[in-house]
VEXMI-303761 format. One line per field, with one value per residue (C-alpha): residue number from 0; residue in three letters; y, z, x. Coordinates in steps of 0.05 Angstrom, whole numbers, plus 5000, padded with zeros to 4 digits. Example, Ala and Ser with C-alpha at 12.3 -4.5 7.8 and 13.67 -1.06 7.14 Angstrom:
# residues 2
kolza c(0,1)
roti c(ALA,SER)
c2 c(4910,4979)
c3 c(5156,5143)
c1 c(5246,5273)
//
This chain:
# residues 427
kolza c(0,1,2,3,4,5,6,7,8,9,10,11,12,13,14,15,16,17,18,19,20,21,22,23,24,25,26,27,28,29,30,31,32,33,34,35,36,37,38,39,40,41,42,43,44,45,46,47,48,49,50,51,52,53,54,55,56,57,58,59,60,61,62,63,64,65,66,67,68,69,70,71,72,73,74,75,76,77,78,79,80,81,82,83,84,85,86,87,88,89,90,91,92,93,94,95,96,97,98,99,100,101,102,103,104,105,106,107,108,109,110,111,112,113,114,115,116,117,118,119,120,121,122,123,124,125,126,127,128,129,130,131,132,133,134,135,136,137,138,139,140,141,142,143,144,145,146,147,148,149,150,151,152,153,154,155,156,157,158,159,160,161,162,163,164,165,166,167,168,169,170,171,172,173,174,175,176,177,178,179,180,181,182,183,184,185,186,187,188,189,190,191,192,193,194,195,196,197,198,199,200,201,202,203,204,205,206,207,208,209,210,211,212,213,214,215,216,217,218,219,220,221,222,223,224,225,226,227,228,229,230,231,232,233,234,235,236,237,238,239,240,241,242,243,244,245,246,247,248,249,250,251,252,253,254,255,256,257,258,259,260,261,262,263,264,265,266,267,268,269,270,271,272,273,274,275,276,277,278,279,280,281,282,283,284,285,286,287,288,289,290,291,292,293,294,295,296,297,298,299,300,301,302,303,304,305,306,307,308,309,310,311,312,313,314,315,316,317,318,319,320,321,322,323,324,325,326,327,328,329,330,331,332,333,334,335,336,337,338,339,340,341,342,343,344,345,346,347,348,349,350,351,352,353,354,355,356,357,358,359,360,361,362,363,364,365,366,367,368,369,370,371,372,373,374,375,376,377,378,379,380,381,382,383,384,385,386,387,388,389,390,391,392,393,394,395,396,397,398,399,400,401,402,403,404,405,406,407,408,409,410,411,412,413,414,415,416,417,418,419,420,421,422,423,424,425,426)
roti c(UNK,UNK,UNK,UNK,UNK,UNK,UNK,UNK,UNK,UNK,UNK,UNK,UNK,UNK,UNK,UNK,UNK,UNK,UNK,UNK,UNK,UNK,UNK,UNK,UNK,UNK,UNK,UNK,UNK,UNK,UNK,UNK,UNK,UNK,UNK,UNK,UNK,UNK,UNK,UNK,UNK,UNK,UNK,UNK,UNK,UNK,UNK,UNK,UNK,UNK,UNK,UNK,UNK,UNK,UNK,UNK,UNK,UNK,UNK,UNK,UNK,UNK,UNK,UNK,UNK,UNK,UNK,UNK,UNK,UNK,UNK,UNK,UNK,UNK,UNK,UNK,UNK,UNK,UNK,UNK,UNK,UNK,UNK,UNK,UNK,UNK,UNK,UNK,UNK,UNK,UNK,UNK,UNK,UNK,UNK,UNK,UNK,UNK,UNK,UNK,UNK,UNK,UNK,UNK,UNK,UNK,UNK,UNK,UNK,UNK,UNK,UNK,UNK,UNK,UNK,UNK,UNK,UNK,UNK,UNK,UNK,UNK,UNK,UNK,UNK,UNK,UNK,UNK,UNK,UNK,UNK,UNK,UNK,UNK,UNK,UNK,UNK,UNK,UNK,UNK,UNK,UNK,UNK,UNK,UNK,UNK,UNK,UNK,UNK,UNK,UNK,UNK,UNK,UNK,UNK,UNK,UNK,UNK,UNK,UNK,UNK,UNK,UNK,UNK,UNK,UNK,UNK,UNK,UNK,UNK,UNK,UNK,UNK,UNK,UNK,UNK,UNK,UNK,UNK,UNK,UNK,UNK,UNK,UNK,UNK,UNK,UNK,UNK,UNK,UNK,UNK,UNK,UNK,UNK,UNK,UNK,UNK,UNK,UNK,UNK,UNK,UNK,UNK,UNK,UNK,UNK,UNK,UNK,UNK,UNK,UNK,UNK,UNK,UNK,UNK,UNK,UNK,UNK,UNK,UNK,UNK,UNK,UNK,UNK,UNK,UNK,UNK,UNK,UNK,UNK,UNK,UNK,UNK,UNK,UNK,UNK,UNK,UNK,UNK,UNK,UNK,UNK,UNK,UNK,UNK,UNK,UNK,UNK,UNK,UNK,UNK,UNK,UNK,UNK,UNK,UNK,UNK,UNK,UNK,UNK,UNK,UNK,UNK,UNK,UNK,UNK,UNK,UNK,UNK,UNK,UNK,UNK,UNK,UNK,UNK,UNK,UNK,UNK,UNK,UNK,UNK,UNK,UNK,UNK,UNK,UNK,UNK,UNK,UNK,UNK,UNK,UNK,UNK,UNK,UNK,UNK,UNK,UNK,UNK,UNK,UNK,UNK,UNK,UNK,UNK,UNK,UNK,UNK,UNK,UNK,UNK,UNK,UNK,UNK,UNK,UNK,UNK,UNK,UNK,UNK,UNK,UNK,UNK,UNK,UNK,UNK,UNK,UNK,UNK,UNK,UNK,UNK,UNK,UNK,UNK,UNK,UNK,UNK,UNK,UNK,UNK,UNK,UNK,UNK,UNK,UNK,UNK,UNK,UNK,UNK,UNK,UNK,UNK,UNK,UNK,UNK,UNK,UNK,UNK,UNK,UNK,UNK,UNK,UNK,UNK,UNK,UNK,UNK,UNK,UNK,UNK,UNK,UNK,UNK,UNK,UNK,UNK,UNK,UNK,UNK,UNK,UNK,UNK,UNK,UNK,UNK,UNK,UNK,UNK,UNK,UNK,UNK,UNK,UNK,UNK,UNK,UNK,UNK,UNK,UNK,UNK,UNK,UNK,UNK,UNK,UNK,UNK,UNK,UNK,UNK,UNK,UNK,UNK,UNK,UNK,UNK,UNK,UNK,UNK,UNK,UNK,UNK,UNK,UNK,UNK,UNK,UNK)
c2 c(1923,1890,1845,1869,1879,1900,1961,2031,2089,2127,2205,2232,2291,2251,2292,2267,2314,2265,2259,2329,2299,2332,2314,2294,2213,2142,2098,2020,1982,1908,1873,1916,1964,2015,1973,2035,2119,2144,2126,2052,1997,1990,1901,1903,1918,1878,1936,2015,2082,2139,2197,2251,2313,2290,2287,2223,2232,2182,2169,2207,2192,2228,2212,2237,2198,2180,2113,2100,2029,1975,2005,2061,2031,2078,2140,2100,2038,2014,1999,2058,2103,2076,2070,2146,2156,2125,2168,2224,2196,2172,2113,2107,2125,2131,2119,2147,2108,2130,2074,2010,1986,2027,2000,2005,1933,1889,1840,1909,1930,1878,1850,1922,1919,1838,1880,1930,1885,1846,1910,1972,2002,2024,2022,2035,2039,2044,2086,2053,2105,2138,2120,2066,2106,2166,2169,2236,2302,2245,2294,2253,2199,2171,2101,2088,2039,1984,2020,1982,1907,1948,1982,1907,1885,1932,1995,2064,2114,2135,2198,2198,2246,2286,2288,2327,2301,2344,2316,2334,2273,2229,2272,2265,2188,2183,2239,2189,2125,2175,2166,2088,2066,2092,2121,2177,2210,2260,2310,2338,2412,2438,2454,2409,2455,2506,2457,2446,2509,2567,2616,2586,2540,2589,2621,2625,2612,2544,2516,2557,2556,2478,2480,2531,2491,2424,2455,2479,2411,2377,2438,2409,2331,2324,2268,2244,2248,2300,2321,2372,2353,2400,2465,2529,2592,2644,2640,2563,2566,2614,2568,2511,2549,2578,2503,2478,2536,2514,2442,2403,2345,2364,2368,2391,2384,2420,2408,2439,2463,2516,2538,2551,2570,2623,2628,2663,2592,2575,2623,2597,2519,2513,2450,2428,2485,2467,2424,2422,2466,2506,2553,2619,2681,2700,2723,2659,2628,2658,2645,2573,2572,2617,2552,2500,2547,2560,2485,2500,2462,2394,2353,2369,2326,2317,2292,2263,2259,2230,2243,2229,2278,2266,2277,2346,2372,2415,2474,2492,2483,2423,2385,2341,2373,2349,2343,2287,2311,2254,2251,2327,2343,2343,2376,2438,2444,2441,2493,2540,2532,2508,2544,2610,2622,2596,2553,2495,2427,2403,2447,2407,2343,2337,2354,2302,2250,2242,2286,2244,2179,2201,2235,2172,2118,2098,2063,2103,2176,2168,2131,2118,2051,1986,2018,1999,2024,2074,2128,2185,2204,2281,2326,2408,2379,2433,2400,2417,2381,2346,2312,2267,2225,2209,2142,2154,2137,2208,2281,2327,2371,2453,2437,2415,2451,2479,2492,2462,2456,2390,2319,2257,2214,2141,2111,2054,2014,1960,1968,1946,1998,2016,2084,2104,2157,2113,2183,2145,2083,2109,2144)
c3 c(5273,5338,5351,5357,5296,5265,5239,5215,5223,5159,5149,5209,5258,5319,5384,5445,5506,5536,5497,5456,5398,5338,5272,5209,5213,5223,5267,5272,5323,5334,5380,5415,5432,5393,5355,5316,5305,5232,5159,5157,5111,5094,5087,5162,5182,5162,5173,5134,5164,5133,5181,5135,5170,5241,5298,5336,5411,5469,5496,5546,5619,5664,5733,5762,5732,5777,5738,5790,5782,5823,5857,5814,5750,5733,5727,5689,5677,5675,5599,5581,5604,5589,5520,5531,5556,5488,5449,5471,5466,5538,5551,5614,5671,5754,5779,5847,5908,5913,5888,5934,5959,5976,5962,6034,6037,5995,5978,5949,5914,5881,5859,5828,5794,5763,5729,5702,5670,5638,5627,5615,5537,5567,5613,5693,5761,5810,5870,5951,5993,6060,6102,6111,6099,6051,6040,6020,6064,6108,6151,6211,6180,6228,6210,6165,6111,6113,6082,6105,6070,6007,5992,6004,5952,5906,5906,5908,5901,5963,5956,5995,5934,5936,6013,6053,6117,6164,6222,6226,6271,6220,6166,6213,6210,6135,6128,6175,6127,6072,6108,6112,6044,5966,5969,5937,5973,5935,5978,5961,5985,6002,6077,6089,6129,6082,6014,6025,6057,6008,5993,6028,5983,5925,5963,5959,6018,6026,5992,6005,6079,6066,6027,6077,6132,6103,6082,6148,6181,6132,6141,6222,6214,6139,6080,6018,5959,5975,5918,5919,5873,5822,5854,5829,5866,5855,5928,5921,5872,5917,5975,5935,5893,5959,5992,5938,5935,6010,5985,6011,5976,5946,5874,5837,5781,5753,5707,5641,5668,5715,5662,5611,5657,5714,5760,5710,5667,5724,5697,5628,5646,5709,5746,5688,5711,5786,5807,5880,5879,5843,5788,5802,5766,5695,5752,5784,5714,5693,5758,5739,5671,5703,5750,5687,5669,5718,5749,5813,5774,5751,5706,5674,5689,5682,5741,5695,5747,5716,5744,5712,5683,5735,5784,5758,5743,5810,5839,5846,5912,5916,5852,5863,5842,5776,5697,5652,5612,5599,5525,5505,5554,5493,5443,5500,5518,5448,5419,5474,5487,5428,5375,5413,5465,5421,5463,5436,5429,5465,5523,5528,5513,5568,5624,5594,5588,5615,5671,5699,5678,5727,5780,5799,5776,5707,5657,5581,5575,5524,5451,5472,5431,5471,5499,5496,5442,5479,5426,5417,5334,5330,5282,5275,5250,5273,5295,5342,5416,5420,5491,5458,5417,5482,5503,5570,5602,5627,5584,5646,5611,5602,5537,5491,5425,5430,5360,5382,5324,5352,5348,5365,5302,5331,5404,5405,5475,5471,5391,5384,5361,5411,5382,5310,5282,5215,5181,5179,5148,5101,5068)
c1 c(6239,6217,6276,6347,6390,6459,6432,6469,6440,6473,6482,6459,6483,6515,6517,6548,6561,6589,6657,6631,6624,6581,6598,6556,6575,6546,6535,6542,6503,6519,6499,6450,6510,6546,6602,6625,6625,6651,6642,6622,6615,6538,6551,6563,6490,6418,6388,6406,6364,6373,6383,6395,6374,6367,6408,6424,6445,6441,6378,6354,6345,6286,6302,6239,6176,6108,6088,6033,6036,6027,5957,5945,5942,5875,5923,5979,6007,6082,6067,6037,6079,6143,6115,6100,6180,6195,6156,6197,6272,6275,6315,6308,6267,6271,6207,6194,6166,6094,6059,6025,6054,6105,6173,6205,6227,6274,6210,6162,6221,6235,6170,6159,6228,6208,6140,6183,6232,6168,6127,6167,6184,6247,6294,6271,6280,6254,6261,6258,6224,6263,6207,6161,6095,6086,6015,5993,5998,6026,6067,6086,6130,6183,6198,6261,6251,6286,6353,6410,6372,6355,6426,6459,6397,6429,6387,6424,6370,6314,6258,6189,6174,6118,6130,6165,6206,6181,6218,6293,6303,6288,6321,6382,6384,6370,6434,6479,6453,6487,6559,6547,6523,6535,6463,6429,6371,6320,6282,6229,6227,6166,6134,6072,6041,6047,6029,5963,5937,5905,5947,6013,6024,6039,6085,6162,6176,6139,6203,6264,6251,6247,6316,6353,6333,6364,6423,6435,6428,6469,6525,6518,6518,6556,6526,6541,6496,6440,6401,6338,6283,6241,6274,6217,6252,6306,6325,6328,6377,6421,6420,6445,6493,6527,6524,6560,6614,6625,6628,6577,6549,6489,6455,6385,6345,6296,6225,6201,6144,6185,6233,6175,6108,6090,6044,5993,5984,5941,5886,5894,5904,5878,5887,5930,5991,5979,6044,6073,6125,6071,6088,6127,6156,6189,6246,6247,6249,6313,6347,6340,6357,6422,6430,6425,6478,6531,6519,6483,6416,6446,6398,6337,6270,6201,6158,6118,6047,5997,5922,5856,5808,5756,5816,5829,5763,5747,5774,5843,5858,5826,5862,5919,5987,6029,6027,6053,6108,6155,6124,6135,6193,6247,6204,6182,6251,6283,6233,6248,6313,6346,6306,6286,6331,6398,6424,6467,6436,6494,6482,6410,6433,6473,6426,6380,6432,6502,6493,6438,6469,6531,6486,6450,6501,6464,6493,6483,6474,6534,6540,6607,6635,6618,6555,6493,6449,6407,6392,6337,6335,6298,6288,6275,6208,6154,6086,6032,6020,5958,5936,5888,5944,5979,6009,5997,5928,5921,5919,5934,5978,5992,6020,5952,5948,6030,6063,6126,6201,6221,6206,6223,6229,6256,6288,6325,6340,6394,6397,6324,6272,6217,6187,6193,6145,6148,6188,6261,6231,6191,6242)
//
């Protein structure tokens, strides 16, 4: 099943926020793209899958992934980890800019974009940084990257995630490059000073104070396309709820990890529940899951950060923030969600897909006739999390040993099959 097919995926559950579609039905792929949605004529395909029992739904996009590769290619690989997004129904992934070199000019960008399209399982992009240097705890920052050369190359979307712009002055410039080009920035929101100091960085404060004070610049000097990155806090959610009330241009996400952990899985995982924003409340959980709910938190995604285990193992406040997730991000977040907390697969599904796919200007997020073939295949199948069978090159994860009702069963990208857990096939 390596090379692309006419293939119909027969009998399965088809749900599609995108057009809210959910009906028991089939589904004809030609082409690599979805050539038709109802009962279908089984001579048209080469290829028949049973999907009795299992849902279908576009594939899933995480627009926050750390790939680390070019230069870090110890922690991950480009090959490994998009193999790892496939493993759990992503279709596509945003890479952000903290890799070497960093991609601040048209020529970096590109020559990382040229491995991806060789390399990567999946769809990807990759993200240009804001500035020109965002080494870590880097906190002085003032050069622009070279923004106005890489938007005529093509390239919409700009973070110097994990890194915080500290100065407003350059934040100020990035915001008026907002009102000249069709760009999306992501901040990350999270005081410097406060991030890497024992015990500010676990506070509150070290990102709301971050977020209010953005928010109030952009409320003074206007942009287009301002979205805050891995919000953790109750107040955080306020500020951007009111902001967009008063209808400035701004959107969020959120990551597994906050909806599902506090701040006490950092005495049970230790440096595998230590993330930057760290964890926080069962309070500041629920405001959250009330922003995924009301609209104020717009897409779901991981921040898949992968980190070796020689990299974690030392104290707390010495380890380097993040956890991968992009492997166990759908299964975590159907099993609570979905199976405990009721909520409508729908209601998931489209903060995993079409929401992102129109946030950032994506093609797929939809199985939308004419579309390409991007499609994640799950089941209620219950099975239990283990580190040690990841694809990634690194196991720094909270969620080792977790009984989890979920799983991704096969993920298709452009019609062709790039995951299947061999269930489908075998039947």
């Amino acid at each position: 099943m390596g090379t692309t097919m006419n293939m119909l995926l027969k009998n399965g559950r088809v749900i599609d926020p995108s057009c809210g579609r959910d009906l028991q039905t089939d589904i004809l792929i030609r082409d690599g793209k979805i050539a038709e949605i109802g009962t279908c004529d089984p001579a048209q395909a080469e290829c028949i899958l049973d999907c009795t029992g299992m849902i279908a739904a576009p594939g899933l996009i995480d627009a926050h992934v750390h790939l680390r590769d070019p230069g870090l290619s110890y922690k991950a690989s480009i090959a490994t980890d998009t193999y790892a997004a496939a493993k759990g129904g992503v279709t596509h992934v945003v890479a952000m800019a903290n890799v070497i070199p960093v991609p601040h000019t048209v020529s970096a960008h590109q020559m990382i974009m040229e491995r991806m399209r060789k390399e990567a399982k999946v769809k990807a992009t990759q993200v240009a940084s804001l500035t020109q240097s965002i080494q870590s705890q880097n906190i002085i920052s003032k050069e622009l990257s070279d923004i106005d050369e890489l938007v005529a190359s093509g390239v919409e979307i700009f973070s110097d995630d994990g890194n915080c712009l500290m100065d407003l002055t350059v934040l100020y410039k990035i915001l008026m490059k907002t009102k000249e080009h069709n760009m999306l920035i992501m901040l990350h929101e999270e005081d410097e000073h406060m991030k890497w100091f024992e015990p500010t960085a676990f506070l509150h404060s070290a990102e709301s104070s971050i977020v209010a004070r953005d928010l109030e610049l952009i409320r003074d000097v206007g942009g287009r396309r301002i979205h805050f990155q891995h919000i953790s806090t109750r107040r955080s959610v306020e500020l951007i709820r009111q902001a967009k009330a008063d209808g400035l241009s701004v959107s969020s996400e959120v990551c597994p990890h906050h909806l599902l952990l506090t701040k006490a899985a950092r005495d049970i995982y230790g440096t595998n529940a230590k993330m930057a924003p760290c964890l926080q409340t069962q309070d500041d959980i629920e405001a959250l899951i009330e922003g995924l709910e009301d609209g104020t938190v717009d897409i779901i995604v991981s921040d898949h950060a992968p980190h070796t285990p020689e990299d974690k193992a030392t104290e707390l406040v010495k380890a380097p923030n993040g956890v991968i997730g992009v492997e166990v991000m759908f299964p975590v977040l159907l099993n609570e969600f979905v199976h405990k907390r009721k909520f409508s697969y729908s209601w998931l599904l489209e903060k995993l897909t079409i929401k992102p796919a129109r946030l950032l200007g994506l093609s797929g997020g939809t199985l939308n006739v004419g579309e390409p073939a991007d499609v994640c295949i799950f089941s209620d199948r219950e099975w239990v999390i283990k580190a040690e069978n990841f694809a990634s090159i690194s196991r720094n994860t909270p969620y080792d040993g977790w009984e989890v009702k979920g799983c991704v069963e096969m993920t298709l990208v452009d019609g062709k099959v790039v995951y299947s857990s061999g269930i489908i096939e075998n039947r």
